[in-house]
SERO-4910 file (N, C-alpha, C, O; in steps of 0.05 Angstrom, whole numbers):
BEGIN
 pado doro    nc1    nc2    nc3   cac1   cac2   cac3    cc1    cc2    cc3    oc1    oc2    oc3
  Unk    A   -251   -304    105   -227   -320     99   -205   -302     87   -182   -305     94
  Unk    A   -211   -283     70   -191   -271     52   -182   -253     83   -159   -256     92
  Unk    A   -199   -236     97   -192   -227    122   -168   -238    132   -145   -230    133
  Unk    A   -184   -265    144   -157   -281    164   -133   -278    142   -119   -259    145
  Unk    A   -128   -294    122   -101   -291    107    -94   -267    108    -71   -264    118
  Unk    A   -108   -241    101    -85   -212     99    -75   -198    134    -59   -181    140
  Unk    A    -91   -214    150    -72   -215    174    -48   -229    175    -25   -221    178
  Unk    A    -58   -257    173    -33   -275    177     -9   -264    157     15   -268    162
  Unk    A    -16   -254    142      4   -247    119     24   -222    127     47   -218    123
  Unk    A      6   -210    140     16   -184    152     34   -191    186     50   -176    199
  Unk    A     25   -214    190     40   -216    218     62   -225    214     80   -222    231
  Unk    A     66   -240    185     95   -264    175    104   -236    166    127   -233    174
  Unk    A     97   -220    157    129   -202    145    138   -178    170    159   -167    174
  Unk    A    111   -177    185    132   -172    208    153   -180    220    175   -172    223
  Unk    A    134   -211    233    161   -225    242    189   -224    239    210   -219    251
  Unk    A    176   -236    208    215   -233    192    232   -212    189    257   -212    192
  Unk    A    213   -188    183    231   -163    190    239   -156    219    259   -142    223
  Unk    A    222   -168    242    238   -155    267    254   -177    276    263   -173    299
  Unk    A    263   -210    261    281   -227    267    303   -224    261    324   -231    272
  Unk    A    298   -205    233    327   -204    203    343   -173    214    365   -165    208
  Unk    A    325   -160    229    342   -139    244    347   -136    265    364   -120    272
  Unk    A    330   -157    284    346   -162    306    373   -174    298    394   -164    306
  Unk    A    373   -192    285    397   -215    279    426   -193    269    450   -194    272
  Unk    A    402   -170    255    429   -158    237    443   -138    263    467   -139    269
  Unk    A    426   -122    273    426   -101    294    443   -118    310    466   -108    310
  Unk    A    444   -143    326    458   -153    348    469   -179    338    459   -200    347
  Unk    A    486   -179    323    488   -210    314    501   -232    340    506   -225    363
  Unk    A    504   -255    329    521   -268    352    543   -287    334    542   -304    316
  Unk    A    566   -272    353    592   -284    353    609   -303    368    626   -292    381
  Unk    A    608   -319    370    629   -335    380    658   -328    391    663   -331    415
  Unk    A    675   -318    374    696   -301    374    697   -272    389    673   -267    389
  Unk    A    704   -261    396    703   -229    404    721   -225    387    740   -239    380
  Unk    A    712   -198    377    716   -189    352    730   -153    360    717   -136    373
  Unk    A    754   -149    351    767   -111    359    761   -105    332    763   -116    311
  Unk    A    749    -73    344    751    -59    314    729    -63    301    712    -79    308
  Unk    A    726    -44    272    701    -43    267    689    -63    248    703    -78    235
  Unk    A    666    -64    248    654    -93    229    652    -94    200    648    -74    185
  Unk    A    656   -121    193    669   -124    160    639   -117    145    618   -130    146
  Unk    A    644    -88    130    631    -86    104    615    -94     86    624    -96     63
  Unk    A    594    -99     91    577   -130     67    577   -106     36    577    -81     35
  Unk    A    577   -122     17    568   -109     -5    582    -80    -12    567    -61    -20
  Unk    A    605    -77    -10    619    -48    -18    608    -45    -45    592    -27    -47
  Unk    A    614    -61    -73    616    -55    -97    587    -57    -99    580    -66   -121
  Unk    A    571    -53    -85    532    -45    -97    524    -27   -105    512    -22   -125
  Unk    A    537     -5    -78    535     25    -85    546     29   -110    560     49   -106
  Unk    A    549     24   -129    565     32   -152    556     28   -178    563     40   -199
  Unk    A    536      6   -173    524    -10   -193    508      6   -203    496     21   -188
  Unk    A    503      9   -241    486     27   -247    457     15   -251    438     29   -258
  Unk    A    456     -3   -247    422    -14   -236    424    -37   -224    448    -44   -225
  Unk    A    405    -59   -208    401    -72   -192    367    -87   -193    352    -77   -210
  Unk    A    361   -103   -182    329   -114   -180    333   -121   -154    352   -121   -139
  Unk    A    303   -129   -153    296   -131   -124    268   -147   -127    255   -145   -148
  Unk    A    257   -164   -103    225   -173   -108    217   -152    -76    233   -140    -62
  Unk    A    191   -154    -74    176   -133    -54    154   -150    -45    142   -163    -62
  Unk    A    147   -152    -21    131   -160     -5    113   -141     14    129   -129     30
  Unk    A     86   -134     19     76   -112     30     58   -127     42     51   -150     40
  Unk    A     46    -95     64     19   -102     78     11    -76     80     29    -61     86
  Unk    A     -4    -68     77    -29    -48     76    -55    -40     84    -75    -54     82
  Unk    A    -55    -10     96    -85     -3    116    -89     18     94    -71     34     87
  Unk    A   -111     17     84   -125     23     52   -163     37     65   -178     27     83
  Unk    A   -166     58     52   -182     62     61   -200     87     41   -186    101     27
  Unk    A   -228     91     38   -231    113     21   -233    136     32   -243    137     54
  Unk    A   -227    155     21   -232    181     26   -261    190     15   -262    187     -9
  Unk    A   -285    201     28   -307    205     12   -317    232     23   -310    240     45
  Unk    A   -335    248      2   -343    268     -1   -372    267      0   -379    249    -15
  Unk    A   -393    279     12   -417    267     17   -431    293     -8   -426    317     -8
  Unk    A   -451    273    -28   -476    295    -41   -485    320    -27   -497    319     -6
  Unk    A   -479    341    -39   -493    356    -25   -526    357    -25   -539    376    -15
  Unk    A   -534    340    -36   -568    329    -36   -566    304    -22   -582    286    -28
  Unk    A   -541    298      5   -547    280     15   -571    284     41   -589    267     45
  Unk    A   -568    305     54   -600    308     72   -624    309     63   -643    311     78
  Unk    A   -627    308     29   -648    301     25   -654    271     18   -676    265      8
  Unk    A   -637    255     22   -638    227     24   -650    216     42   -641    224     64
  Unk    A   -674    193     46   -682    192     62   -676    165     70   -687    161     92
  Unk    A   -660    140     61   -656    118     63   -629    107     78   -625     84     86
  Unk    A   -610    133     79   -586    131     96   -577    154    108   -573    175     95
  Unk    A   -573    150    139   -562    167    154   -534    168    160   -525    190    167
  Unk    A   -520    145    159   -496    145    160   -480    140    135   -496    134    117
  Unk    A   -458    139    126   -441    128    107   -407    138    114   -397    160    111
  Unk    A   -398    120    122   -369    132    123   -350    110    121   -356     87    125
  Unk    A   -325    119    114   -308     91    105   -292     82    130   -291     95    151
  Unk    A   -281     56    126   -269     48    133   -238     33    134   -227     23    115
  Unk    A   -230     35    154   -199     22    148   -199     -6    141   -212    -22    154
  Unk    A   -187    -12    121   -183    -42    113   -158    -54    107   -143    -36     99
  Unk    A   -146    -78    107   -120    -87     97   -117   -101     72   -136   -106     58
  Unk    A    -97   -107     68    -87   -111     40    -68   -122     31    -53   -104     39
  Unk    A    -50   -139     20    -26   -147     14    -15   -148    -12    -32   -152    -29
  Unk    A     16   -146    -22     21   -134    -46     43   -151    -52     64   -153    -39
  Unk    A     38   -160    -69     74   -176    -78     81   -157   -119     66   -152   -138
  Unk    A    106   -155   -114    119   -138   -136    143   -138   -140    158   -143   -121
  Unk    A    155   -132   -166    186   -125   -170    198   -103   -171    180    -87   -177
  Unk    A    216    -93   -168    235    -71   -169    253    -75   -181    266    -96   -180
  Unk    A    263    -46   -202    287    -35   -213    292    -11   -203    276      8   -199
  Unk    A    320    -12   -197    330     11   -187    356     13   -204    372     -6   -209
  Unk    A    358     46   -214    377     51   -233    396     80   -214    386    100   -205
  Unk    A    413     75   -213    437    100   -197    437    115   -205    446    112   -228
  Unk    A    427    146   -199    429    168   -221    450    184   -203    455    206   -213
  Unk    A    461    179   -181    485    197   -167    488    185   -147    477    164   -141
  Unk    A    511    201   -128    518    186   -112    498    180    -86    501    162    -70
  Unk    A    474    202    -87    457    216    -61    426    195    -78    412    182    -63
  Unk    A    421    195   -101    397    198   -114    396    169   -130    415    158   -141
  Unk    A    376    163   -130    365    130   -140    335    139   -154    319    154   -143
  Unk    A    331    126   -179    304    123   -192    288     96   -186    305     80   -192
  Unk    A    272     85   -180    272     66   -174    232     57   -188    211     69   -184
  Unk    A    237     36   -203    210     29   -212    201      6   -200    219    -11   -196
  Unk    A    177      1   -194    163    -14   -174    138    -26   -178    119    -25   -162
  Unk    A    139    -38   -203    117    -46   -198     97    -69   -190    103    -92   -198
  Unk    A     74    -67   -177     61    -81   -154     36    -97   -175     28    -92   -198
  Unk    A     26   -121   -152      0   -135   -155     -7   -126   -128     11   -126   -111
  Unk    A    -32   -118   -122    -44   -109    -94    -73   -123    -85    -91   -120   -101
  Unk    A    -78   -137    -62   -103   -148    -64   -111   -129    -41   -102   -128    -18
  Unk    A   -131   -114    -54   -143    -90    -23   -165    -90    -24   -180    -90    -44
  Unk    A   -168    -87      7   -208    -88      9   -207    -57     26   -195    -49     46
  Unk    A   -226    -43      6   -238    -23     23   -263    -11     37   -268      9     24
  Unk    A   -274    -12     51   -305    -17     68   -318      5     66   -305     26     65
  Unk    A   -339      6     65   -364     38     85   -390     28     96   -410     16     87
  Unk    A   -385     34    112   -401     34    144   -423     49    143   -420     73    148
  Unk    A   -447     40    137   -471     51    125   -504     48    159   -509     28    173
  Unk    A   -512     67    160   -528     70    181   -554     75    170   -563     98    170
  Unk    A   -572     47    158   -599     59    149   -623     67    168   -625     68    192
  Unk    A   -644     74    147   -664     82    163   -684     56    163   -701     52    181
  Unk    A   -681     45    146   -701     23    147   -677     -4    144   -657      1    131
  Unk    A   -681    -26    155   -674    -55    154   -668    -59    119   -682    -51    101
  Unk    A   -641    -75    116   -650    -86     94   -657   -115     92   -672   -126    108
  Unk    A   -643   -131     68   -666   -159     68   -657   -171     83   -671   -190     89
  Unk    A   -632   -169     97   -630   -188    123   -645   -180    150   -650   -197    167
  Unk    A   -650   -157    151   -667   -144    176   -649   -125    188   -653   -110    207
  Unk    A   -624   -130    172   -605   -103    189   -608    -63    174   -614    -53    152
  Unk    A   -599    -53    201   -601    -28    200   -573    -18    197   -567      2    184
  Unk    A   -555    -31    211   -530    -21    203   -500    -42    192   -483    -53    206
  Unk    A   -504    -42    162   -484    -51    146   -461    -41    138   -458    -17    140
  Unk    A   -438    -59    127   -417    -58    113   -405    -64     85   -394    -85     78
  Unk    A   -410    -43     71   -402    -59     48   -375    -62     40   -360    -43     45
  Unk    A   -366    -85     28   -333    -94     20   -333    -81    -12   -347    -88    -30
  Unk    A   -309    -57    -13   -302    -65    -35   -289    -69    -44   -275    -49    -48
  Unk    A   -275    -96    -59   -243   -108    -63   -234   -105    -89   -248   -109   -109
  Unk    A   -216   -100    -89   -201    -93   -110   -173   -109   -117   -156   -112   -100
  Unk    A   -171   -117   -139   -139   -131   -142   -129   -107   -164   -141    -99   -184
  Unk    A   -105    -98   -154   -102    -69   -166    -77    -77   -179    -60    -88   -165
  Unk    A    -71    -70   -213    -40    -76   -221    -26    -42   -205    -45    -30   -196
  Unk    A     -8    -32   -202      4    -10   -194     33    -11   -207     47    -31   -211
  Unk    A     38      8   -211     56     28   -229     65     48   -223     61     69   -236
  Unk    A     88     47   -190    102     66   -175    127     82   -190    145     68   -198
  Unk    A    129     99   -193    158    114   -204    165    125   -174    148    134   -159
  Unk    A    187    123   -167    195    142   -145    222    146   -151    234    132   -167
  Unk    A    235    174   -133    264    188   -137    277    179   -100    269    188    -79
  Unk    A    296    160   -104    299    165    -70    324    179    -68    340    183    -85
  Unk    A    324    186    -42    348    202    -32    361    194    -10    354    210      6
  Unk    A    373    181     -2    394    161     11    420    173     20    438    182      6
  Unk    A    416    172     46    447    179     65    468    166     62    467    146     48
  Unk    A    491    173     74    520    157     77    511    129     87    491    128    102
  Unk    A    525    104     80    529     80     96    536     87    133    547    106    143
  Unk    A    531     76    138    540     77    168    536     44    173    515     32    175
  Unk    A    570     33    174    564      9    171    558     -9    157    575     -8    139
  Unk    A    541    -29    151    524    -34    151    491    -30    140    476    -47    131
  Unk    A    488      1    145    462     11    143    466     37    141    485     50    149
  Unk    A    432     52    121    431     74    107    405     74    109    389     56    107
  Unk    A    401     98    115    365    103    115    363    124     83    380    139     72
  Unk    A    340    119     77    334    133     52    305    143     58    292    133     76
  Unk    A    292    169     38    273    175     32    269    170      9    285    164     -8
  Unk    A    231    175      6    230    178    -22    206    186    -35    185    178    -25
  Unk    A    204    202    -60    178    210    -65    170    207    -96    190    210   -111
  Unk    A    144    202   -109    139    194   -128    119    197   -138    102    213   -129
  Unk    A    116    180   -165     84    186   -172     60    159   -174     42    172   -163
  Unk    A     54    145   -177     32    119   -190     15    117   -206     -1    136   -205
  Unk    A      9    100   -222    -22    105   -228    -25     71   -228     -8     53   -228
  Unk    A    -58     69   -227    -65     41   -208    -85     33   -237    -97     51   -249
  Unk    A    -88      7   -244   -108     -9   -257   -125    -30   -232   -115    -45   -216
  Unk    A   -146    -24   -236   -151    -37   -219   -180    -68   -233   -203    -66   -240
  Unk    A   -167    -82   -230   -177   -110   -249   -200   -116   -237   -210   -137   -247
  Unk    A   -214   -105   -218   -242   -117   -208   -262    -94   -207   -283    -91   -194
  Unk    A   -251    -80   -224   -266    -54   -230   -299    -58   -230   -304    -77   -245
  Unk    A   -323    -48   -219   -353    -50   -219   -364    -31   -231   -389    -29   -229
  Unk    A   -349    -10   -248   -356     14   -262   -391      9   -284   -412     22   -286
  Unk    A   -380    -12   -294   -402    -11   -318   -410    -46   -309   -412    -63   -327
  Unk    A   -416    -52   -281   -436    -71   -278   -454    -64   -274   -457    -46   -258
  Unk    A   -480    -78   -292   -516    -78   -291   -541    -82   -269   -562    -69   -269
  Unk    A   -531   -107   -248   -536   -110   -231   -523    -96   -204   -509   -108   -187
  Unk    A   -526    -80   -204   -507    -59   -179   -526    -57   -156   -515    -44   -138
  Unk    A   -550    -63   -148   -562    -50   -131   -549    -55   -100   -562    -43    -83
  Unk    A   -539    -63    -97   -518    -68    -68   -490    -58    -72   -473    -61    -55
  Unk    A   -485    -44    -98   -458    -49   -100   -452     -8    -97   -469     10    -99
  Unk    A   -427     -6    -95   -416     24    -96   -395     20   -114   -375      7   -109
  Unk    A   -402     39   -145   -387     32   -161   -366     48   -168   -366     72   -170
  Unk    A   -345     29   -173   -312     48   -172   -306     45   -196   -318     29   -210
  Unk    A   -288     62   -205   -272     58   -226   -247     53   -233   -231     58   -216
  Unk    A   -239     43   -253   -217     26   -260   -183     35   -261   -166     18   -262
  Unk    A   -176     67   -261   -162     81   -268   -161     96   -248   -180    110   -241
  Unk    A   -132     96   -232   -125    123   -211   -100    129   -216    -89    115   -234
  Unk    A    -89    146   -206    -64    160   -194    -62    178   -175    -82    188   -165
  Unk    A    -37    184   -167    -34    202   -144      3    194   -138     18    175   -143
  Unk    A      5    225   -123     38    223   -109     40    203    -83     21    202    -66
  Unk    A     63    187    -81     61    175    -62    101    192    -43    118    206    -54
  Unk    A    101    182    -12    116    191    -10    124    169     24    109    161     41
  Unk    A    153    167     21    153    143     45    187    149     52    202    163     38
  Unk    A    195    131     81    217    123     88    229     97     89    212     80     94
  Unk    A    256     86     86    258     58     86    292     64     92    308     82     84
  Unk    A    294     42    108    320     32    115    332     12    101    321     -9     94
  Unk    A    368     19     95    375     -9     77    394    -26     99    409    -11    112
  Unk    A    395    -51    106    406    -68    123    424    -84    101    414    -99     85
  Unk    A    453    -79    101    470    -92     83    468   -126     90    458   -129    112
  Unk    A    474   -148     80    475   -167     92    495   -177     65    492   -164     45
  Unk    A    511   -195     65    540   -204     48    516   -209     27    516   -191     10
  Unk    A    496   -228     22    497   -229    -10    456   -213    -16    442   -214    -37
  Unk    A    452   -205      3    425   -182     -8    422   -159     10    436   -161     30
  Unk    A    410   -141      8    406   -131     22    372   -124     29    356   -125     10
  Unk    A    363   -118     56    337   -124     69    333    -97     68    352    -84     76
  Unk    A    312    -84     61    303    -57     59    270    -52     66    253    -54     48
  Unk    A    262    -44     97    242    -39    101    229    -17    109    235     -4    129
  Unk    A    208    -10     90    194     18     80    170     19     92    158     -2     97
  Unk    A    158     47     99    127     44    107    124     73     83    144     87     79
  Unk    A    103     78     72     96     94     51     67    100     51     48     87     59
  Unk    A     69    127     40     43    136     45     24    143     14     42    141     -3
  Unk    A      9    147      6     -7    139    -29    -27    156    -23    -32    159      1
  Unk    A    -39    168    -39    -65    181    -40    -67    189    -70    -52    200    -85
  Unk    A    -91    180    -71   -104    181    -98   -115    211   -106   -126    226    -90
  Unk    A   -111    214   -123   -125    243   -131   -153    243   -157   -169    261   -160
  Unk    A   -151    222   -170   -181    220   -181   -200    214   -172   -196    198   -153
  Unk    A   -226    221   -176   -249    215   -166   -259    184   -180   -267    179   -203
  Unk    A   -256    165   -156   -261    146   -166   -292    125   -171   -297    101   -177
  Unk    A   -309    152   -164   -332    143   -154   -354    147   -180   -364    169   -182
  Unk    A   -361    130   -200   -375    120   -220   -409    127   -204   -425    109   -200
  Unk    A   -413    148   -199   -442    158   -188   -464    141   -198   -463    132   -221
  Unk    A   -480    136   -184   -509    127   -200   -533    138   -183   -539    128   -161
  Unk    A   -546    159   -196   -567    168   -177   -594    154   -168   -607    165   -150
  Unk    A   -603    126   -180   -606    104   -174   -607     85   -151   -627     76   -140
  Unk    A   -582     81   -145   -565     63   -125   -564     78   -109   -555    100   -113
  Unk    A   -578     69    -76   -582     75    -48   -549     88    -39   -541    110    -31
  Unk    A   -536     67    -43   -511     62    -25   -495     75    -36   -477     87    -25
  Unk    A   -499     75    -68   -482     96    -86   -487    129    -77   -471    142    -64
  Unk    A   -509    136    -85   -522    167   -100   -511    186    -60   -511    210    -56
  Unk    A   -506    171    -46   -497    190    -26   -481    197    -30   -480    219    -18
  Unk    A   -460    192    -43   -428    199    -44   -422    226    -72   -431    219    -93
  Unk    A   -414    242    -71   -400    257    -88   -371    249   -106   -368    249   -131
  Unk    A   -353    242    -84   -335    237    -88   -318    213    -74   -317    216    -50
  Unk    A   -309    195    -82   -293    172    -71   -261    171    -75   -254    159    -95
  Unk    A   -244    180    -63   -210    171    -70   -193    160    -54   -191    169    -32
  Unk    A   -182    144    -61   -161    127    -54   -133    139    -31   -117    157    -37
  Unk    A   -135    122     -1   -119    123     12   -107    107     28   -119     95     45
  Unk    A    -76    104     23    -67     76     31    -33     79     43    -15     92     33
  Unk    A    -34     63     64     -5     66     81      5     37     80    -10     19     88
  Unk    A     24     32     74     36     11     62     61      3     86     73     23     96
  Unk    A     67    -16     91     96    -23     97    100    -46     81     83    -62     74
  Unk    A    118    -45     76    140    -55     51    165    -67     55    178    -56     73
  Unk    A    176    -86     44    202   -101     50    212   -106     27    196   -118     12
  Unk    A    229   -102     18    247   -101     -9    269   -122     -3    285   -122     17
  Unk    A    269   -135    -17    299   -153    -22    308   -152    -39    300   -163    -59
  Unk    A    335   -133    -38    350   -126    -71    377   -139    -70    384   -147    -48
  Unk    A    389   -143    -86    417   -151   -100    440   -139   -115    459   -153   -123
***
C-alpha cells in the first residue's frame, strides 16, 4: 500500500509540473499579441528573503560495502541493494546574498523505503530462498544550499546549486532487541548534496522544478555480528535522487 501511494504521488507532481509548463511554455491567447511578453514578478528579484512550500519524489537507495569475512559466511550468497521510492513534503527560506547567489534553507519530512535483495542458501520460515528486506525510514532533513542563478530570460531562469544536509531519521532500528530479520541503521547522517532547477515566473508565485542529487557519507550501518542479514555488510550509506517542485513567493 505505502508502495502504490509513493507512485501515485510521484505521478501527480509530474503531471502538474508538465501541465504548469506546458501552460507557461505555450500559453493561450485569444488576442494576438506584438512584441515581447509582460514580465510576471519584476520586484522578487530584489527581495532580501522569500518562503516557499516543497513537494518531492525520490529513487533512494543504499550504498553497501560487503565484510571482508563475508565468504566465510555460509547463510547468504547474495546481498545487494536496491532502488526504492519515496516522497517529501517541506518548507523553504531563501535569503538574497547578490545579484548571481541565493542561500536557501530547506527543510524536509521524507518518507523513504530502502531495500536489499538477499540470495540465501537455505529457505527461510516462509520456504523462500530469495528475499527482500524493506527498510523505511521517515527522515526529518536539514538542507543548507548556495544557488547560483542566471539572467531572467523572460519569464524564466535556470539555477544551480550545491550544499550540505544532515538527516534525523525517526524510525531509526539502531538499538532494537528483537532484530533478527531486521538490518540495523542508524539515526544520524549527512552528506553534500548538489542539483539543477528551473524558475517559471507566473504573476503571483513562482513554479521551480529541481532534480538533486544527496549522498550520505556516514556509515550508517549499526553492525551486529549476530544477525544473518546484518553481519554481511561492512558498511551501509545513503543515496538518493530527488525531483522537487518549489512554490515560492
Amino acid at each position: 500500500m505505502l508502495h502504490l501511494l509513493r507512485k501515485k504521488a510521484f505521478l501527480k507532481i509530474f503531471t502538474v509540473s508538465f501541465l504548469l509548463c506546458g501552460n507557461f511554455l505555450f500559453p493561450y491567447n485569444g488576442h494576438a499579441q506584438i512584441g515581447k511578453p509582460e514580465l510576471n514578478m519584476l520586484e522578487h528579484d530584489e527581495k532580501p528573503y522569500f518562503f516557499g512550500i516543497t513537494l518531492g519524489a525520490s529513487s533512494a537507495r543504499f550504498q553497501t560495502e560487503l565484510h571482508p569475512r563475508f565468504l566465510q559466511y555460509d547463510s547468504v550468497f547474495v546481498a545487494e541493494p536496491v532502488n526504492s521510492g519515496g516522497i517529501a513534503l517541506g518548507l523553504n527560506a531563501t535569503f538574497r546574498l547578490s545579484n548571481r547567489f541565493q542561500l536557501r534553507f530547506n527543510p524536509q519530512l521524507q518518507f523513504v523505503e530502502r531495500n536489499i535483495f538477499y540470495d540465501l542458501k537455505y529457505p527461510d520460515i516462509n520456504g523462500d530462498k530469495q528475499v527482500t528486506k524493506k527498510v523505511e525510514s521517515i527522515i526529518v532533513s536539514f538542507p543548507f544550499s548556495i544557488k547560483f542563478h542566471s539572467d531572467r530570460i523572460g519569464n524564466f531562469r535556470v539555477y544551480t546549486l550545491a550544499g550540505i544536509k544532515a538527516d534525523i531519521d525517526m524510525a531509526s532500528n539502531a538499538r532494537a532487541k528483537k532484530a533478527e530479520e531486521l538490518i540495523k541503521i542508524e539515526k544520524y547522517d549527512f552528506g553534500p548534496e548538489f542539483g539543477i532547477g528551473f524558475n517559471f515566473y507566473f504573476p503571483s508565485f513562482i513554479f521551480s522544478p529541481e532534480i538533486k542529487i544527496s549522498n550520505g557519507i556516514k556509515n550508517l550501518h549499526a553492525r551486529d555480528e549476530n544477525l544473518k542479514f546484518s553481519n554481511v555488510f561492512d558498511k551501509i550509506q545513503s543515496r538518493m535522487i530527488m525531483f522537487t517542485i518549489h512554490l515560492e513567493g
